[in-house]
N, C-alpha and C positions, 0 to 999 in steps of 0.2 A: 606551366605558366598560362594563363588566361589569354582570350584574345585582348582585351583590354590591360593590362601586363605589355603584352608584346607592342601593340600602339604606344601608349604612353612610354617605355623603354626607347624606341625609335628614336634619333632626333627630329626634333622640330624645324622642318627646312618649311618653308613658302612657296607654295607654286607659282609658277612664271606664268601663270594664265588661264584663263576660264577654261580651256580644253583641258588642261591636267585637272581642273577639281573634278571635272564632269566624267571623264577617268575615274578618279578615286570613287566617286559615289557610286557608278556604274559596277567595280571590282568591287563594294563592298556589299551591295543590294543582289550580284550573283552568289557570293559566297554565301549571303542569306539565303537568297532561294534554292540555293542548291542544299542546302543543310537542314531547309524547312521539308521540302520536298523530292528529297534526292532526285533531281532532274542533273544531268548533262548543262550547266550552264557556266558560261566565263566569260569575260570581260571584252571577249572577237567574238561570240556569237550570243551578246545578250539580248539583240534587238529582234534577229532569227529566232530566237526560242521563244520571245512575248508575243511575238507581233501576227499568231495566230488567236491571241484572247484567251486561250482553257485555260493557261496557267494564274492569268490576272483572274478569271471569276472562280479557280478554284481557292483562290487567296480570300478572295470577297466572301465563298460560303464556311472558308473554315474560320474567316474573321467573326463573321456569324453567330458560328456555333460555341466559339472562344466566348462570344460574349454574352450568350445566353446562360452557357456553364456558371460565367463568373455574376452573374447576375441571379440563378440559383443558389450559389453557393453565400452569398453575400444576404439576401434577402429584402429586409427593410432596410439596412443595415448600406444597400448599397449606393451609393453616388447618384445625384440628381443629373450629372451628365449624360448628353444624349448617347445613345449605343446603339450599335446594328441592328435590328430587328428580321429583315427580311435579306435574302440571299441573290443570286443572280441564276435564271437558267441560261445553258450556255450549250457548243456543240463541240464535245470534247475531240472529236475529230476532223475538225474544222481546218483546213490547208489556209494559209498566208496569203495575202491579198484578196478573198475570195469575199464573198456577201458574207459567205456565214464568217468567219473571221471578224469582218466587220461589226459584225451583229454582235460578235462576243466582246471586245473592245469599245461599243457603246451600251453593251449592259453593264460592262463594270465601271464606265463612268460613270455612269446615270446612278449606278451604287457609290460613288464616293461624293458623290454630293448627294442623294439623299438620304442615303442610311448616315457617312461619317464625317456627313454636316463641310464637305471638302468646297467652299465657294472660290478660294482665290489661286491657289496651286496644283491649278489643272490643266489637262491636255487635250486638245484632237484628236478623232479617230486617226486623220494623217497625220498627226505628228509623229507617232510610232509605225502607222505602215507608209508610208513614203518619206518618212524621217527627216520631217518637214519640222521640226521643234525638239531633237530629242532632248534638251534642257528640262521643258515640261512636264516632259516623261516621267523622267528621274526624278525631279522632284515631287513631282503628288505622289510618287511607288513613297519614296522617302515619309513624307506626310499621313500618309497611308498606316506606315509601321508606325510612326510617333504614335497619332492616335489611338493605334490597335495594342499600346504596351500599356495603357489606361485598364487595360483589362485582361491583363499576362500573356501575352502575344510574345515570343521571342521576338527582337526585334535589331535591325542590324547594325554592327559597331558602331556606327556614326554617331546614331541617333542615344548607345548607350554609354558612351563619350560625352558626349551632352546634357545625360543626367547624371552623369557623374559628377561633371561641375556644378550646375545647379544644385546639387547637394554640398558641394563643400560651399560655396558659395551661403546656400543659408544655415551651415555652420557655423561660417566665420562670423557671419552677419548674425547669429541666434534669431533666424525666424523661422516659422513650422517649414518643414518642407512645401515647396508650392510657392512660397511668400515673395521669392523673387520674380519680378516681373516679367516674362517671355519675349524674346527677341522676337520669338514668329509672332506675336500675335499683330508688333510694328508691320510687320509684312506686308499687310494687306493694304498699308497707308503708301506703299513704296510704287513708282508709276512705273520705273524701270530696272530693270529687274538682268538687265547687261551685266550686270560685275554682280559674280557670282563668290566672290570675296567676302562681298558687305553682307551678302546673307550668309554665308558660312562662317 
């Protein structure tokens, strides 16, 4: 059974609160990274595992290199949408709270907004290391993988959850895929962003 099988199979109960969604996202984005990059990561130590930056900017260069494959591969042939070009240097051994840490955590920002065009669902260096916003967090990591499945990026249940309706959606509706209108792109019209419900 698939993981998307086992989700959909689940009932559909409603969380009682922005903390449980922010939960689920958090458990679904380790299970990714733990299966992208077999790292040690779960859902009590996912903040401890980021919040030295190697593992955000090695996601940044292999987004990179994902994109430049599929952009070999594709040719002229491939999509007028923006793609990563350029990667992040980082210091893979970089300890938690530290400068270089830091240093690593704003080169991968500074890469999701220029390489993957990221302006509205983003975070602070201290959001993640003094865990002063982890909502932000979570979501741009989330925004992140949307993006990056543009161009065959494994990418984590959530987000593959969400194209799977939008595909039946413009089944039912008979328009090319694509033709349904994107909830995220309302996003960026949204000022508050507290009920983490209405985006999910």
């Amino acid at each position: 059974m698939s993981v998307i099988q086992h989700y959909s199979n689940r009932s559909i109960k409603p969380f009682k609160s922005s903390e449980e969604y922010l939960y689920a996202m958090k458990e679904d984005l380790a299970e990714w990274l733990r299966d992208l990059y077999g790292i040690s990561i779960t859902v009590i130590n996912f903040f401890e595992v980021l919040e030295s930056g190697a593992v955000l900017c090695r996601h940044a260069n292999n987004a990179t290199r994902a994109a430049a494959d599929f952009l070999r591969e594709l040719g002229h042939q491939a999509p007028t949408a923006h793609l990563p070009t350029a990667g992040v240097t980082y210091v893979e051994s970089a300890q938690p709270a530290t400068f270089l840490a830091r240093d690593n955590i704003s080169n991968f920002i500074n890469w999701c907004r220029q390489e993957m065009g990221i302006k509205v669902l983003m975070f602070e260096t201290d959001d993640l290391v003094l865990r002063k916003n982890e909502k932000n967090f979570v979501l741009c990591l989330l925004e992140v993988a949307r993006r990056a499945s543009r161009f065959g990026m494994a990418v984590p249940v959530l987000i593959q959850l969400e194209q799977e309706i939008e595909e039946e959606i413009c089944e039912e509706l008979h328009l090319p895929l694509g033709g349904v209108p994107k909830v995220r792109r309302a996003r960026s019209q949204l000022s508050d962003f507290r009920d983490l419900d209405e985006m999910v």
